[in-house]
MOPAC internal coordinates of N, CA, C and O (Angstrom, degrees):
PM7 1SCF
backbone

  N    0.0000 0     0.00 0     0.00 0    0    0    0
  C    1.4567 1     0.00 0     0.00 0    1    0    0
  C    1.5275 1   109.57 1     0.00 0    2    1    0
  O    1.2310 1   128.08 1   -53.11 1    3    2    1
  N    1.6090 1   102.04 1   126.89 1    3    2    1
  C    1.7884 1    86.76 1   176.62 1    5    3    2
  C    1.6724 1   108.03 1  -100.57 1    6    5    3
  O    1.2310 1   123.03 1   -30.49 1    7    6    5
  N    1.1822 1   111.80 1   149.51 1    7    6    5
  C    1.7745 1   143.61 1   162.41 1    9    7    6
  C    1.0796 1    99.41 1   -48.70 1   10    9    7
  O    1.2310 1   112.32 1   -28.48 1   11   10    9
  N    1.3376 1   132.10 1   151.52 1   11   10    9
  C    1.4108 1   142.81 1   146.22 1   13   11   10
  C    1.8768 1   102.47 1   -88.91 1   14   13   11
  O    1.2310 1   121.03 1    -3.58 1   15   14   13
  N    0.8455 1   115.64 1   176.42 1   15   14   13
  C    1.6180 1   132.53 1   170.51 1   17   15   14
  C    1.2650 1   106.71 1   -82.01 1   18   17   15
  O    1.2310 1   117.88 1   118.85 1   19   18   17
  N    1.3215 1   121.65 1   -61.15 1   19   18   17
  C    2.0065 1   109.35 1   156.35 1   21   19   18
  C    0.7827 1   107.68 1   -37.35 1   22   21   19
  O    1.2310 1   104.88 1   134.73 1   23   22   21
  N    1.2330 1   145.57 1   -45.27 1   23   22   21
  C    1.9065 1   129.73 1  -145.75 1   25   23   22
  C    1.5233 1    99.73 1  -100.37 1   26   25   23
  O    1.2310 1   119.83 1   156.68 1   27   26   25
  N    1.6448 1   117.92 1   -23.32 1   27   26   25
  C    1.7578 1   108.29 1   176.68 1   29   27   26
  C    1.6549 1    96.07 1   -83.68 1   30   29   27
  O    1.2310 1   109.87 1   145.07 1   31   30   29
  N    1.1186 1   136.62 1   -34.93 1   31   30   29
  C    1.4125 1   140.95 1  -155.24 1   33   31   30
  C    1.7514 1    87.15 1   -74.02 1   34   33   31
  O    1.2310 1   121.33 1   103.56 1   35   34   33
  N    1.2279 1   115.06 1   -76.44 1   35   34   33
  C    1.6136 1   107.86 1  -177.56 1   37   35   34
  C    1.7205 1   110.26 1   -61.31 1   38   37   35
  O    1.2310 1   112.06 1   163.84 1   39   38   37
  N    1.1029 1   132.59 1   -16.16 1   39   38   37
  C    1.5878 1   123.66 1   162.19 1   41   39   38
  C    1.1954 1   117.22 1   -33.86 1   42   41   39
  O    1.2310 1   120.61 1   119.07 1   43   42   41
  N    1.5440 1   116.44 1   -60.93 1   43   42   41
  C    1.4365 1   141.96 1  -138.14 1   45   43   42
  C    1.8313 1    81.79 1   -71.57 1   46   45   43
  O    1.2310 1   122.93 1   -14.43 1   47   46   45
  N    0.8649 1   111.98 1   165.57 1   47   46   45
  C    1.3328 1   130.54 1  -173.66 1   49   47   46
  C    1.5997 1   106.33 1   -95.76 1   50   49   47
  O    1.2310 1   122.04 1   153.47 1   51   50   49
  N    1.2048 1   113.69 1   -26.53 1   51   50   49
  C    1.8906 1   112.56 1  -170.26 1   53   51   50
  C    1.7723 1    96.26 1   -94.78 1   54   53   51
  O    1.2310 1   122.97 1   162.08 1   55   54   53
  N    1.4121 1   111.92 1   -17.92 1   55   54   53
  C    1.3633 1   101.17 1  -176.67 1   57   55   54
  C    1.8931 1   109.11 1  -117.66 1   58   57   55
  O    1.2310 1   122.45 1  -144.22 1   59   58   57
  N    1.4544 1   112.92 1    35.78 1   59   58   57
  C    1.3306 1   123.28 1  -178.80 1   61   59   58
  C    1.4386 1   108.39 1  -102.13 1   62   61   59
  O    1.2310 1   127.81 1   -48.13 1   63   62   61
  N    1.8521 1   102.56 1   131.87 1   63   62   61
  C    1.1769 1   114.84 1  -176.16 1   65   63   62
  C    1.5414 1   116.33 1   -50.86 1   66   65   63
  O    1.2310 1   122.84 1   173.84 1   67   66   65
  N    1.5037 1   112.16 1    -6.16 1   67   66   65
  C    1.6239 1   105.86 1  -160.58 1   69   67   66
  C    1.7150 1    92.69 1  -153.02 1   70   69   67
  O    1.2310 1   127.23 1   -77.97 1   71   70   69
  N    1.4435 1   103.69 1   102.03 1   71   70   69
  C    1.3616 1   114.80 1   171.12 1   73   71   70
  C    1.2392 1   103.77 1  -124.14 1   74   73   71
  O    1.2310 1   128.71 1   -10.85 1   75   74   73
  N    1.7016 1   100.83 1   169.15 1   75   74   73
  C    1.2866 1    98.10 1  -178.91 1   77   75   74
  C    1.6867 1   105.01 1  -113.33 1   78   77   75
  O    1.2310 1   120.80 1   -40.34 1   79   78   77
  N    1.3936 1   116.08 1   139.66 1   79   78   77
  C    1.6985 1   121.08 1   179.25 1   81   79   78
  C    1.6963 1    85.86 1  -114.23 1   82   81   79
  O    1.2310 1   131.34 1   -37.03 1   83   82   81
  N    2.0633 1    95.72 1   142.97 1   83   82   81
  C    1.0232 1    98.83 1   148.44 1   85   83   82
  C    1.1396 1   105.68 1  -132.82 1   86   85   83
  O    1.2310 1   121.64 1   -24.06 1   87   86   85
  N    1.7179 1   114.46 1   155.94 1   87   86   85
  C    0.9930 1   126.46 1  -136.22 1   89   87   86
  C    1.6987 1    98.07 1  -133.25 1   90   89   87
  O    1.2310 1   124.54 1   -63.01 1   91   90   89
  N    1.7372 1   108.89 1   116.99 1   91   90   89
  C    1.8766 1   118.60 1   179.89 1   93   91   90
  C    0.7217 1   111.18 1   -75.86 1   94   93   91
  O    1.2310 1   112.89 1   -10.14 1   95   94   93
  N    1.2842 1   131.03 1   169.86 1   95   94   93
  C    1.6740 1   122.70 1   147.07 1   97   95   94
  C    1.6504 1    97.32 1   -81.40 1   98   97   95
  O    1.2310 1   132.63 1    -3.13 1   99   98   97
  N    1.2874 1    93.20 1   176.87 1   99   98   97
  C    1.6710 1   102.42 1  -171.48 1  101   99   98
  C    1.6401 1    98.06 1   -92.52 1  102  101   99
  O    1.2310 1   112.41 1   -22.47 1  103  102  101
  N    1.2291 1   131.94 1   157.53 1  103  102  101
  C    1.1324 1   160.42 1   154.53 1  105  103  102
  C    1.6270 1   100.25 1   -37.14 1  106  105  103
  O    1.2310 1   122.44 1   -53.29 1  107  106  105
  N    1.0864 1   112.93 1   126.71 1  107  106  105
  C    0.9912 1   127.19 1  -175.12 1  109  107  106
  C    2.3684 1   102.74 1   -61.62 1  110  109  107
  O    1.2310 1   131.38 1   113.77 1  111  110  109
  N    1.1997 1    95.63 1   -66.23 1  111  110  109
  C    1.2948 1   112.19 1   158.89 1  113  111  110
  C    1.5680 1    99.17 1    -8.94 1  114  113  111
  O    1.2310 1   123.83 1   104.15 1  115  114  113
  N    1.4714 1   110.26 1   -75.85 1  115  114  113
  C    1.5967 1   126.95 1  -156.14 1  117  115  114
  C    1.6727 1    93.17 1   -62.65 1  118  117  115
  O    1.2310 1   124.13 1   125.23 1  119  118  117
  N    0.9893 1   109.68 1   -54.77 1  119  118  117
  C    1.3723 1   113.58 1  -165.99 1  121  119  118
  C    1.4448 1   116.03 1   -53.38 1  122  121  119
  O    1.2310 1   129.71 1   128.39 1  123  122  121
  N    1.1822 1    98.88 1   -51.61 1  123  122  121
  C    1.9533 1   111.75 1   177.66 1  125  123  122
  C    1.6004 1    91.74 1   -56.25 1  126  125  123
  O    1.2310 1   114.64 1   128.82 1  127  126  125
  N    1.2042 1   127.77 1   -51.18 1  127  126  125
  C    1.4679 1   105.64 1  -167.87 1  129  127  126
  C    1.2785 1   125.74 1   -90.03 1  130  129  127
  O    1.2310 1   113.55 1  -173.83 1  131  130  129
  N    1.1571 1   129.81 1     6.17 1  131  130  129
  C    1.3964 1   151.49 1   123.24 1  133  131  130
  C    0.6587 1   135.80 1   -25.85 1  134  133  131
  O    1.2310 1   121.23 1   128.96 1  135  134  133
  N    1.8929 1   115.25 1   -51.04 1  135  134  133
  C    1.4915 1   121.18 1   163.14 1  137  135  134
  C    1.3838 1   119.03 1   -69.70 1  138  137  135
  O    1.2310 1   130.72 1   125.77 1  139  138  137
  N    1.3510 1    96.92 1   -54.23 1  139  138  137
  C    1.7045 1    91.28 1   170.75 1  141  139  138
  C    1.1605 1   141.74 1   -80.26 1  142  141  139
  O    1.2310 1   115.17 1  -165.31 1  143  142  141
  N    1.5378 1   126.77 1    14.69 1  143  142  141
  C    1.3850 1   144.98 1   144.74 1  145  143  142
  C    1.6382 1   102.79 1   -53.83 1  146  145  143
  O    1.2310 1   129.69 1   128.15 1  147  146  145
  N    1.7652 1    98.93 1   -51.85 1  147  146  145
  C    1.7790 1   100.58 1   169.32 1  149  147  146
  C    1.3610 1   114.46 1   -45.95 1  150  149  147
  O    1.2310 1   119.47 1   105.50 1  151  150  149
  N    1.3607 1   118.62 1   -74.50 1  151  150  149
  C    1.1919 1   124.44 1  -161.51 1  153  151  150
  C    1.3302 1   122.99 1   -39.96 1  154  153  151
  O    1.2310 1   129.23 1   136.31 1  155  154  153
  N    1.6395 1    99.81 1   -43.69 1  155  154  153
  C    1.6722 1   129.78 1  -164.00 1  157  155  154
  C    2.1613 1    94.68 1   -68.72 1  158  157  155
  O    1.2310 1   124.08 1   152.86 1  159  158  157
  N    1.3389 1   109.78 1   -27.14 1  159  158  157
  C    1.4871 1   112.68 1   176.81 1  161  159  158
  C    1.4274 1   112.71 1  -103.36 1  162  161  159
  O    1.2310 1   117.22 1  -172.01 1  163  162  161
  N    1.2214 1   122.90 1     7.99 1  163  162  161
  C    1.4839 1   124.28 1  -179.54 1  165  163  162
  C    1.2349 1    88.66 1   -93.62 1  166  165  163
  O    1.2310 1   115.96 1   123.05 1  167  166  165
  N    1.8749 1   125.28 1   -56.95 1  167  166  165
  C    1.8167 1   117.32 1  -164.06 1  169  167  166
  C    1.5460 1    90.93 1   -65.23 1  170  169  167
  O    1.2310 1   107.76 1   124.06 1  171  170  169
  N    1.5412 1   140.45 1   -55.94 1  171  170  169
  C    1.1079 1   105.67 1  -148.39 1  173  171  170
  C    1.8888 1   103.58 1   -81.24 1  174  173  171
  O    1.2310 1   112.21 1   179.26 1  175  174  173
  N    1.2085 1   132.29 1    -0.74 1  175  174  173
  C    0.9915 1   122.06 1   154.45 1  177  175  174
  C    1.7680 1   141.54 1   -63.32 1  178  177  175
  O    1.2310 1   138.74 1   149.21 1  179  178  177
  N    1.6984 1    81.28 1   -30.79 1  179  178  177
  C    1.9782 1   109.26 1   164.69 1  181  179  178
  C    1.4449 1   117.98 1   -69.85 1  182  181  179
  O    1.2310 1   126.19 1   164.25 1  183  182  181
  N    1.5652 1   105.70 1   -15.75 1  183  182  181
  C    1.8188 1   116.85 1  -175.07 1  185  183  182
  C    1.4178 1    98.07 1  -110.95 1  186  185  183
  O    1.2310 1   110.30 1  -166.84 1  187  186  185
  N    1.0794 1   135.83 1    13.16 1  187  186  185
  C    1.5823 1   130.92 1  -169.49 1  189  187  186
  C    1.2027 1    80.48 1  -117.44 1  190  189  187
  O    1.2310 1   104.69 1   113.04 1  191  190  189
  N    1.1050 1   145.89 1   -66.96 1  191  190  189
  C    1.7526 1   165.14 1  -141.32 1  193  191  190
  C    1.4401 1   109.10 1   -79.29 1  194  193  191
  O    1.2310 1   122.76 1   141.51 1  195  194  193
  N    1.7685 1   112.32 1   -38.49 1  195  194  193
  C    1.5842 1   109.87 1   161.37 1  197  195  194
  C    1.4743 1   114.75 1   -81.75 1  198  197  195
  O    1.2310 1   117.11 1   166.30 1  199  198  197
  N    1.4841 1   123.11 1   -13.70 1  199  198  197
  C    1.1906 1   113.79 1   169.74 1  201  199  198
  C    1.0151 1   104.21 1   -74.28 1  202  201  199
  O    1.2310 1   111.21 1    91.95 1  203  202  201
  N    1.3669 1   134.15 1   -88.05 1  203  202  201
  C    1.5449 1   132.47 1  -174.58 1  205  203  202
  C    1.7909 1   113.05 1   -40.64 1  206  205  203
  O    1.2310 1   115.60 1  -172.66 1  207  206  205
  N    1.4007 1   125.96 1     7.34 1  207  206  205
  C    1.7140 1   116.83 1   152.29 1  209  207  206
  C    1.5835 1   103.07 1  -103.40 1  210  209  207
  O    1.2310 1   120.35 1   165.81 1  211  210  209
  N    1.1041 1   116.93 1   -14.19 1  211  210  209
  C    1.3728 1   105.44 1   172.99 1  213  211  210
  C    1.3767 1   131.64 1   -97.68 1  214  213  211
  O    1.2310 1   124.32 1  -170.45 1  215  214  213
  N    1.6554 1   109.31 1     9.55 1  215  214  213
  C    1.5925 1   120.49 1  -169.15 1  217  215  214
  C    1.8077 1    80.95 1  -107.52 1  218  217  215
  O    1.2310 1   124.28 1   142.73 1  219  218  217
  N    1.6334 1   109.39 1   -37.27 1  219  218  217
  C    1.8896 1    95.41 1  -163.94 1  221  219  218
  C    1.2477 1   100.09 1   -80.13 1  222  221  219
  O    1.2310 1   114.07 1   157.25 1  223  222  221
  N    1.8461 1   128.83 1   -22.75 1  223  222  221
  C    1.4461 1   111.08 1  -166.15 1  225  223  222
  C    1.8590 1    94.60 1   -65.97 1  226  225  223
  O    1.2310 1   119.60 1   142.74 1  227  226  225
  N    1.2444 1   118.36 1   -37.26 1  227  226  225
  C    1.5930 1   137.62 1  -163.53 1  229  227  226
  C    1.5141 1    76.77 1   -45.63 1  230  229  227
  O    1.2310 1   117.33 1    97.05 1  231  230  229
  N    1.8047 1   122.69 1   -82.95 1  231  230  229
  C    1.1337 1   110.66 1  -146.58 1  233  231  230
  C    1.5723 1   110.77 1   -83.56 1  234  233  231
  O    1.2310 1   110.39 1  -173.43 1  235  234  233
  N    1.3467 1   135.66 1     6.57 1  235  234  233
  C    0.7661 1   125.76 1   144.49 1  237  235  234
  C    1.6045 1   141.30 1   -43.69 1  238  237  235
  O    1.2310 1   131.91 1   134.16 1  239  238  237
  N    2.2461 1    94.60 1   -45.84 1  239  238  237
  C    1.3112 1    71.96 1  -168.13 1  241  239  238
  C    1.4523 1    88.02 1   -91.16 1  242  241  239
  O    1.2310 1    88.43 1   150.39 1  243  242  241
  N    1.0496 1   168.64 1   -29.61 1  243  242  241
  C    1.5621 1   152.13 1   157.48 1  245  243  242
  C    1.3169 1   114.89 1     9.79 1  246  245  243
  O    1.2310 1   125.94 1   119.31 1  247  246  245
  N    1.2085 1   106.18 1   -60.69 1  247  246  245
  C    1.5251 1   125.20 1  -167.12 1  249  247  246
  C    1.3545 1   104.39 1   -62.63 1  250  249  247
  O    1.2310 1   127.56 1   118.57 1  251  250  249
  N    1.6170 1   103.06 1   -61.43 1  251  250  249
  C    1.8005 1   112.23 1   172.01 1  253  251  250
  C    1.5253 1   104.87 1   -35.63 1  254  253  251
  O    1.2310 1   113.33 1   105.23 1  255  254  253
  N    1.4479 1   130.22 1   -74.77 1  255  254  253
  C    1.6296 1   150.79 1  -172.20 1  257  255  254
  C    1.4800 1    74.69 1   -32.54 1  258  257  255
  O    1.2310 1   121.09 1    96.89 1  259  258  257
  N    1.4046 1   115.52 1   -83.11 1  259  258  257
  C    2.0169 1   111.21 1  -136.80 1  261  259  258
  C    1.6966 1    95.63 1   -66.26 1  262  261  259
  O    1.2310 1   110.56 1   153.79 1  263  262  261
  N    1.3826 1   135.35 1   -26.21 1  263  262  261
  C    1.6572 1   132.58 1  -176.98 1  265  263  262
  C    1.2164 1    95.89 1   -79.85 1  266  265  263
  O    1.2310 1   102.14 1   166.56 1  267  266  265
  N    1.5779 1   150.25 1   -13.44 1  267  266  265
  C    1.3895 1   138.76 1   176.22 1  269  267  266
  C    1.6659 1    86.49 1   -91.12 1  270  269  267
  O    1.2310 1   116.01 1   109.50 1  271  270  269
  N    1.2497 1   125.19 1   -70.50 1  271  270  269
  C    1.5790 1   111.14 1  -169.42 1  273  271  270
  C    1.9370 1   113.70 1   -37.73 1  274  273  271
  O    1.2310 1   132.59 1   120.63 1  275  274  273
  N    1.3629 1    93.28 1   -59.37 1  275  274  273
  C    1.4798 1    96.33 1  -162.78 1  277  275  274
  C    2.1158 1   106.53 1   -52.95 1  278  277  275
  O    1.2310 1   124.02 1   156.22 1  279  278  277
  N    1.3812 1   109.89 1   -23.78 1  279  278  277
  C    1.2283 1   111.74 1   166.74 1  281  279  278
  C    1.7144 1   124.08 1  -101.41 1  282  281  279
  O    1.2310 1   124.87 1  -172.83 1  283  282  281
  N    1.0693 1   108.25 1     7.17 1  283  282  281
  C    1.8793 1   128.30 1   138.77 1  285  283  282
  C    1.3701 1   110.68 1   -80.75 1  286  285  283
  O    1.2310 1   111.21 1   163.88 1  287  286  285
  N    1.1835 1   134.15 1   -16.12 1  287  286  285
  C    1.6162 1   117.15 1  -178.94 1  289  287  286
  C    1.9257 1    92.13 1  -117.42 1  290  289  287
  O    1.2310 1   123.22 1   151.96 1  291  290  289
  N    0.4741 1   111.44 1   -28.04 1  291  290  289
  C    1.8198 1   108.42 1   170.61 1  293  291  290
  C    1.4360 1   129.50 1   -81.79 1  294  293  291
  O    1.2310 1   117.29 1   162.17 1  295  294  293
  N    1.4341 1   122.76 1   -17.83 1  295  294  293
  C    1.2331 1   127.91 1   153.78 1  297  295  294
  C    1.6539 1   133.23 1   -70.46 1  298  297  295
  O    1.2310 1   124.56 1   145.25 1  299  298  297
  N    1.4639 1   108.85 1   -34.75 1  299  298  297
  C    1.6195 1    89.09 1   137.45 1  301  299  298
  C    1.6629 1   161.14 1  -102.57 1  302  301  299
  O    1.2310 1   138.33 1  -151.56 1  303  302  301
  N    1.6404 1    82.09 1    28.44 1  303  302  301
  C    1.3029 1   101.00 1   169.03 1  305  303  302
  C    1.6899 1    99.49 1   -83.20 1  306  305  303
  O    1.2310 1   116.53 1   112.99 1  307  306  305
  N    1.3222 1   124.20 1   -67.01 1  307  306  305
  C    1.0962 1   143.40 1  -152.87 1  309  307  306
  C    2.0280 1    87.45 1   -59.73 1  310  309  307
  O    1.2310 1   120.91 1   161.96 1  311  310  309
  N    1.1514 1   115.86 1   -18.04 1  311  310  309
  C    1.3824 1   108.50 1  -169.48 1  313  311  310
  C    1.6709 1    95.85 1   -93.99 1  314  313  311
  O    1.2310 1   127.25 1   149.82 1  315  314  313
  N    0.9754 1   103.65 1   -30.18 1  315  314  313
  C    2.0098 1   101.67 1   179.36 1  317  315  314
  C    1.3878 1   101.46 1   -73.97 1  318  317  315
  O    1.2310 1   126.79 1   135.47 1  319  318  317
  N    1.1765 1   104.54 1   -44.53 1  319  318  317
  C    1.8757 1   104.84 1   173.32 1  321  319  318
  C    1.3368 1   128.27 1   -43.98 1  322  321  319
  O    1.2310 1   120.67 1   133.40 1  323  322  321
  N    1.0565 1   116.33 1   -46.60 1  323  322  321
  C    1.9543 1   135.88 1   162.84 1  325  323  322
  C    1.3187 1    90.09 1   -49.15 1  326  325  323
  O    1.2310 1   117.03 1   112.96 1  327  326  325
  N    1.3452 1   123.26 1   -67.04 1  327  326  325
  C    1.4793 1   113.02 1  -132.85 1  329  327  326
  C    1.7904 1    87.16 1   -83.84 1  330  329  327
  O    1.2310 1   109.21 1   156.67 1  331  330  329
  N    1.0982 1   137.81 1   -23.33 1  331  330  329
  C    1.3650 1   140.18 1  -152.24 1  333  331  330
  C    2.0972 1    76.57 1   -80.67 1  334  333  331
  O    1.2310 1   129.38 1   123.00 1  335  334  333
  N    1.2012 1    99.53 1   -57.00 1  335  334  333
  C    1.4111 1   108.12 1  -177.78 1  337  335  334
  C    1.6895 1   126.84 1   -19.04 1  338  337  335
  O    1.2310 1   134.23 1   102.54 1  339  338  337
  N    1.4536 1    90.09 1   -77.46 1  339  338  337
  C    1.6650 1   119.54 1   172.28 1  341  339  338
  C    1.5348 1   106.70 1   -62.71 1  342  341  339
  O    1.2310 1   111.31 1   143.98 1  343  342  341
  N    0.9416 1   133.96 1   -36.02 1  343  342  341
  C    1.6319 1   134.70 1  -159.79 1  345  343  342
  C    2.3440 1    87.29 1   -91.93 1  346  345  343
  O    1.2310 1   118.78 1   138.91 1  347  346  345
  N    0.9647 1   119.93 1   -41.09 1  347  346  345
  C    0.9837 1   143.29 1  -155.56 1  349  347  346
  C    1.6348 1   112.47 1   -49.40 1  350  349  347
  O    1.2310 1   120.10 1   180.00 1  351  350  349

Protein backbone atom coordinates (compact mmCIF):
# COMPACT_ATOMS: atom_id res chain seq x y z
CA UNK A 1 0.00 0.00 0.00
CA UNK A 2 1.46 3.36 -0.82
CA UNK A 3 1.43 6.56 1.79
CA UNK A 4 0.73 9.82 0.55
CA UNK A 5 3.14 12.61 2.03
CA UNK A 6 0.06 13.90 4.11
CA UNK A 7 -0.46 10.66 5.61
CA UNK A 8 3.57 10.19 6.65
CA UNK A 9 3.72 13.99 7.71
CA UNK A 10 0.56 13.56 10.08
CA UNK A 11 1.84 9.87 11.14
CA UNK A 12 4.88 11.20 12.77
CA UNK A 13 3.95 11.87 16.22
CA UNK A 14 5.49 15.67 16.46
CA UNK A 15 3.26 16.61 13.55
CA UNK A 16 -0.18 14.82 14.84
CA UNK A 17 -3.33 16.60 15.06
CA UNK A 18 -3.87 14.96 18.54
CA UNK A 19 -1.08 14.83 21.07
CA UNK A 20 -0.99 14.61 24.33
CA UNK A 21 0.63 17.79 26.61
CA UNK A 22 1.12 17.48 30.10
CA UNK A 23 0.90 20.29 31.75
CA UNK A 24 3.20 21.47 35.50
CA UNK A 25 2.61 24.05 37.42
CA UNK A 26 5.44 26.43 37.18
CA UNK A 27 8.12 26.55 39.77
CA UNK A 28 7.40 28.52 42.27
CA UNK A 29 10.90 30.35 41.64
CA UNK A 30 9.44 31.16 38.00
CA UNK A 31 6.40 32.41 39.23
CA UNK A 32 7.70 34.89 41.91
CA UNK A 33 9.72 36.34 39.16
CA UNK A 34 7.05 36.78 36.91
CA UNK A 35 5.22 38.64 39.21
CA UNK A 36 7.71 40.92 39.86
CA UNK A 37 8.92 41.55 36.37
CA UNK A 38 4.98 42.65 36.60
CA UNK A 39 5.21 44.70 39.35
CA UNK A 40 8.69 46.19 38.40
CA UNK A 41 6.46 47.44 34.92
CA UNK A 42 3.34 48.46 36.68
CA UNK A 43 5.56 51.35 38.96
CA UNK A 44 7.37 52.42 36.02
CA UNK A 45 4.17 52.55 34.13
CA UNK A 46 2.45 54.35 37.44
CA UNK A 47 5.59 56.97 37.10
CA UNK A 48 5.16 57.56 33.35
CA UNK A 49 1.32 58.23 33.90
CA UNK A 50 2.04 60.82 36.84
CA UNK A 51 4.39 62.43 34.63
CA UNK A 52 2.30 62.85 31.69
CA UNK A 53 -0.82 64.20 34.38
CA UNK A 54 1.50 66.50 35.64
CA UNK A 55 3.00 68.03 32.32
CA UNK A 56 -1.06 68.39 30.98
CA UNK A 57 -2.39 69.77 34.38
CA UNK A 58 0.96 72.34 33.85
CA UNK A 59 -0.31 73.13 30.40
CA UNK A 60 -3.58 73.20 31.15
CA UNK A 61 -3.47 75.59 33.64
CA UNK A 62 -1.26 78.00 31.38
CA UNK A 63 -3.77 77.97 28.94
CA UNK A 64 -6.53 78.69 31.67
CA UNK A 65 -3.99 81.91 33.04
CA UNK A 66 -3.49 83.32 29.24
CA UNK A 67 -7.78 82.72 28.33
CA UNK A 68 -8.57 84.65 31.73
CA UNK A 69 -5.97 87.47 30.75
CA UNK A 70 -6.81 87.66 27.10
CA UNK A 71 -10.59 88.09 28.42
CA UNK A 72 -9.32 90.77 31.13
CA UNK A 73 -7.86 92.80 28.33
CA UNK A 74 -10.95 92.48 25.94
CA UNK A 75 -13.67 93.30 28.23
CA UNK A 76 -12.91 96.77 28.30
CA UNK A 77 -12.67 97.17 24.98
CA UNK A 78 -15.90 95.44 24.29
CA UNK A 79 -17.31 97.87 27.12
CA UNK A 80 -16.13 101.17 25.18
CA UNK A 81 -17.61 99.51 22.18
CA UNK A 82 -21.31 99.51 23.61
CA UNK A 83 -20.94 102.74 24.87
CA UNK A 84 -19.27 104.22 21.52
CA UNK A 85 -22.44 102.30 20.17
CA UNK A 86 -25.39 103.88 22.12
CA UNK A 87 -23.85 107.41 22.36
CA UNK A 88 -23.17 106.97 18.55
Amino acid sequence: MHTSLFDTIFADSFFSPIRTINVTSELPEIKIRRHQEELDKLQVFRKRLKEIYQSLTKIINERNHELKEEVKSLEPAEKQAKKCAING
